[in-house]
N, C-alpha and C positions, 0 to 999 in steps of 0.2 A: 492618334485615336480618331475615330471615322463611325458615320455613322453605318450600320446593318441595315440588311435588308431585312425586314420582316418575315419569320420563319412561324408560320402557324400549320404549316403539315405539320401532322403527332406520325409517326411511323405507325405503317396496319398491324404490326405484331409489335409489342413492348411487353415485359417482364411486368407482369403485377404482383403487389408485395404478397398477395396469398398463395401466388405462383410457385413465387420464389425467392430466399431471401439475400440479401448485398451475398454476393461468393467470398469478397473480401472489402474490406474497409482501410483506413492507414491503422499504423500501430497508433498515435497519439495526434494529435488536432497541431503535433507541430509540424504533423508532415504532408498535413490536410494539401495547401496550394500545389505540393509536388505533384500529390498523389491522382488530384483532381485531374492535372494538367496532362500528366501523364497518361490517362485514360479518356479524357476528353479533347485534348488538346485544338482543333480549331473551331470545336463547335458554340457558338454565344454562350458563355456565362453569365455575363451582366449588361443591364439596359438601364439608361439613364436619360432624366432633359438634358441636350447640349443646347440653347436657343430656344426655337421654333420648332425642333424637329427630336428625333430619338437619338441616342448615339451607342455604342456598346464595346464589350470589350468578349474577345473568347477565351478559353479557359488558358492556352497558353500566354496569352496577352496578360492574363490575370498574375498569375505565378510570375511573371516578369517584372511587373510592379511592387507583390509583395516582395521579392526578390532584393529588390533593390531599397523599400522601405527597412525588411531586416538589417541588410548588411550596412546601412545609415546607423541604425540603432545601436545594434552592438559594435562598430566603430570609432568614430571621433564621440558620439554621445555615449560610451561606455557603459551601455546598458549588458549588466549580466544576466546571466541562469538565476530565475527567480526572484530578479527585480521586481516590483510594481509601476506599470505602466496606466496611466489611467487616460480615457478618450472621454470625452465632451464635445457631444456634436448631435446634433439632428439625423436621422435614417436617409444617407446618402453613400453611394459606392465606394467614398475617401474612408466611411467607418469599417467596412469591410477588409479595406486594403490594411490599415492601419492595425486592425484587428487581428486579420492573419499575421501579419508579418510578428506582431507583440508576441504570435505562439511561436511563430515558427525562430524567433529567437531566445528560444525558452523561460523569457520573462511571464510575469501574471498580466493578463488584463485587468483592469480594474471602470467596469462602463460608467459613467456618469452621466446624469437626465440632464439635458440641457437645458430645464425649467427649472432646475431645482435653483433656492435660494444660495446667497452667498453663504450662509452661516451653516446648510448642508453640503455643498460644495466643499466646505471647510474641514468639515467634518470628518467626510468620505477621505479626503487626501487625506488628512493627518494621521486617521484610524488605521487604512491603508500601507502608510509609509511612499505614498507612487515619489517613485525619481523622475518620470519624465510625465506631462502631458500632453496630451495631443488636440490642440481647442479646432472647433469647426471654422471658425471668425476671428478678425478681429477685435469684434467686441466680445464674444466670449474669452480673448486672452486677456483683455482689460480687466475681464472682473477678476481674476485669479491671479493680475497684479495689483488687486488692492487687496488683498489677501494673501500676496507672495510672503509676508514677514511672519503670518505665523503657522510657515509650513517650512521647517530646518532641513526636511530630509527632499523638498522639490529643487533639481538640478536646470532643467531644460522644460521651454513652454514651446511648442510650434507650433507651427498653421497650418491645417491640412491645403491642399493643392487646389486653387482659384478662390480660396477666401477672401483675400486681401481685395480682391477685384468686386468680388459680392458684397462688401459690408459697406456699413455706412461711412460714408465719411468722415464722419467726428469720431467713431469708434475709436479708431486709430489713437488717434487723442486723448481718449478717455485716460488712458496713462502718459507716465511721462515716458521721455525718450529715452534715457537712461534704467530706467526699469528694469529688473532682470524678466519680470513677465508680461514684459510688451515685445511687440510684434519685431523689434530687430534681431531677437534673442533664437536665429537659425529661422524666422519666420517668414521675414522678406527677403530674407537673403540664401534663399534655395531649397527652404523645406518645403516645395511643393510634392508630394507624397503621388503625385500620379504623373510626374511631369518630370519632375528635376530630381537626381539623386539627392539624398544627405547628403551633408559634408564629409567625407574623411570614411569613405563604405571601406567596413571589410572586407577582404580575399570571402568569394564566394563560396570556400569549400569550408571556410569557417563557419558559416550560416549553416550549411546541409548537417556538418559535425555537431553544431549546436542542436539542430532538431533532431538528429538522431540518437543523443543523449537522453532526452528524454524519456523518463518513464509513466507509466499508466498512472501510478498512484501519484506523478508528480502533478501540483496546485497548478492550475490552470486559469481560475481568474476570481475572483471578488467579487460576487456580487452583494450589492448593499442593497436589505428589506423596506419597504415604504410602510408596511402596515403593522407594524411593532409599536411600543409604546417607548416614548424617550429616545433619542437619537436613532438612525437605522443601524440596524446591526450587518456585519459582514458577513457573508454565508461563503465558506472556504469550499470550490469545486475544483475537482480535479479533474485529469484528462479523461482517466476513467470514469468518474460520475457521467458527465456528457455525454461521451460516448457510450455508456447503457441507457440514456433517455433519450438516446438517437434508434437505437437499436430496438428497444422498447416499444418504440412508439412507430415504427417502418408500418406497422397494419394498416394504422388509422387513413393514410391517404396514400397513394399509387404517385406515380411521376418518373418522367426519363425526359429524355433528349425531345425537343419538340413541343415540349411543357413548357408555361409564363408564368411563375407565380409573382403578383402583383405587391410587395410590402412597403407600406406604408406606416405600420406599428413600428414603435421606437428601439432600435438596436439597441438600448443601454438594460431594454427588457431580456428577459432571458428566454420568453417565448418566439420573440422575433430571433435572437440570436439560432436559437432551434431550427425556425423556418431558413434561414439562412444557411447552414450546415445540411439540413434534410434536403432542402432544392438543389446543390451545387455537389453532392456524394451521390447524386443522381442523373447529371448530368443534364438538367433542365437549365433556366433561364431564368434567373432571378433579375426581377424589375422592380426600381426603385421608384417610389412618389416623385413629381416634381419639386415637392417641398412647401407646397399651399393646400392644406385641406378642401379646401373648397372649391379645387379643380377634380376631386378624385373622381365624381361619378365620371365628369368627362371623359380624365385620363382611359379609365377601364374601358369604353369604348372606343380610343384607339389601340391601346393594346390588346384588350380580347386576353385577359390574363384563362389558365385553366384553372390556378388555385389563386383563392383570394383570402387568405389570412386575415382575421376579421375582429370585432366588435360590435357589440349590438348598435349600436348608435348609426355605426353605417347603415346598415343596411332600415335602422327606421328613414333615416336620410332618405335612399331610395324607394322607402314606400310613400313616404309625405310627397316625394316628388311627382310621381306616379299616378296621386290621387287628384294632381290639379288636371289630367285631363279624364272627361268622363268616361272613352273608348278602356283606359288605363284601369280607373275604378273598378268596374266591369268585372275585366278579365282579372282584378285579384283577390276582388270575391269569389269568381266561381272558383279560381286555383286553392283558395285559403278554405272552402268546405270541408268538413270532415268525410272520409273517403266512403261516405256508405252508399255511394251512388256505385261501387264496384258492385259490391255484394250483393246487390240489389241486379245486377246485371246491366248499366246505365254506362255501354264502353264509351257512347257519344262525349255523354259527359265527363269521363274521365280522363278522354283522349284531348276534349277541351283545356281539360286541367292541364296535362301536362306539355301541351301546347303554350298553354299563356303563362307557365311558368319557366319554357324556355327566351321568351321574349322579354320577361322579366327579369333575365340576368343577365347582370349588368356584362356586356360585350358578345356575350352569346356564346360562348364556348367553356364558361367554368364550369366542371365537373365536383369541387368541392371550396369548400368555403367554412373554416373551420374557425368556430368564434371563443370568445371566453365566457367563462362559465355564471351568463347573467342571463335571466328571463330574456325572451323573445317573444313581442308578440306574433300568432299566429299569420299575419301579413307579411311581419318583417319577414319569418322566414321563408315564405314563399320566397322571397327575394335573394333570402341567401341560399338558396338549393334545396332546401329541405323537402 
């Protein structure tokens, strides 16, 4: 893996979605990595911190890893059609990898918030049924071996690929050694998911046969609701649900080859999951947070994302910050007026506006920035595009 060069030419002619709509899609989300790979094949799919610097992977790079995560799974760890697979990890490119490869060996994913408590943790597996999980760290596998005993139907805990290295040093510890879910259990010993095969990979054409079994109506992944009353409940999707709220929703934002969308929202959400699938059946460039909130304004101005997948909070962020310099204030008042200086005939002032509201996004080149569904004040959205 190596790091890219930075690709911010957008091509002068790209397909917009009210152009024209996907000519074709895969048939199911297990054949998603092929299908990607096959039509995009050397161009950047994904951007990541390695260090100091960026690092990336292209779409055929990608398909190669899930490649190799599937035919782990369904191998020595006998993961079948329709098992539960559940992931526990932060919004990083190991959740991606791990993710595809769970469809593309036609088991369910099942996401898990990696803030959530032990006793939700608990819950999700057991309600689920998952046989295998996949923890970000090693202290996320510690917590889910002090909870290994009342989960009958959990087989296998591993570690996604450079955990072991990232976590703290007592993590490790936090279990015992013998544990079935602590870190010896395939976690140190080669389950690096971007790096090292599984143990004991299946024949590759057993993976392709797996995803090509697959059908539309079949269950695709678990997700568990946070704002119910009494434990979260499991919302059953299938390949085809997704896939009509991929298809559904193509209007709402544009994007091809040459496009950055910046995520930082948590993969175990299902809106981030969306964003993830929508940037990468498009052939743009999905880029991942460093993993500290409170690098993100900066990050964006090295990346210069086009789409920034959002919540309010961000972008108050960016106006609070904005407002410590006076030059800043300024320009996002006049951009945040209501637009009657058009109609009034005032272009000076309009063209002002839409000047100091390209200075004010964050990296200078997003075109959309689509948040969830909470007030904004009329500042913040200066900031987010609006």
């Amino acid at each position: 893996m190596s790091a890219r060069p930075e690709q911010h030419a957008r091509p002068e002619q790209s397909a917009r979605p009210e152009e024209s709509a996907w000519p074709e899609q895969p048939a199911t989300l297990a054949e998603f990595a092929e299908w990607i790979a096959d039509r995009f094949g050397d161009l950047p799919a994904l951007r990541f911190r390695r260090g100091d610097g960026w690092a990336g992977l292209t779409y055929g790079e990608l398909r190669d890893t899930v490649r190799a995560v599937g035919r782990g799974l369904i191998g020595e760890l006998g993961v079948r059609a329709g098992d539960r697979v559940a992931i526990l990890g932060e919004t990083r490119p190991e959740w991606t990898y791990a993710h595809l490869a769970v469809l593309a060996a036609g088991a369910v994913a099942v996401p898990v918030y990696p803030t959530a408590g032990e006793e939700e943790v608990a819950w999700v597996l057991g309600d689920s049924g998952a046989g295998v999980i996949l923890c970000e760290d090693a202290a996320q596998a510690a917590r889910i071996a002090r909870i290994r005993g009342r989960l009958p139907a959990l087989r296998h805990v591993l570690l996604m690929s450079g955990a072991a290295d990232a976590a703290p040093a007592d993590a490790a510890d936090a279990a015992p050694a013998d544990a079935p879910g602590a870190a010896p259990d395939h976690a140190s010993g080669g389950a690096a998911l971007d790096m090292s095969p599984l143990p004991g990979p299946a024949p590759l054409a057993d993976l392709l046969a797996r995803g090509a079994a697959v059908k539309a109506g079949d269950l695709a992944s678990i997700v568990y609701t946070s704002g119910t009353t009494g434990p979260p409940k499991g919302c059953r999707l299938t390949h085809g649900n997704i896939d009509a709220v991929c298809a559904g929703t193509l209007g709402l934002t544009d994007g091809g080859p040459g496009d950055l969308t910046y995520l930082y929202l948590p993969l175990a959400h299902l809106l981030a999951q969306l964003v993830q699938f929508k940037a990468l059946l498009r052939g743009g460039t999905l880029c991942y947070f460093g993993g500290r909130t409170e690098n993100i304004l900066a990050e964006l101005a090295e990346v210069r994302p086009t789409h920034l997948p959002s919540v309010p909070r961000l972008f108050e962020r960016s106006t609070r910050a904005s407002w410590r310099r006076p030059s800043r204030r300024r320009a996002v008042a006049t951009a945040s007026r209501p637009p009657y200086g058009w109609a009034c005939g005032s272009r000076r002032r309009a063209s002002a506006a839409r000047r100091s509201r390209r200075r004010r996004r964050p990296g200078g080149r997003r075109r959309t920035a689509p948040s969830s569904p909470a007030s904004v004040r009329p500042s913040a959205a200066v900031c987010a595009g609006r």
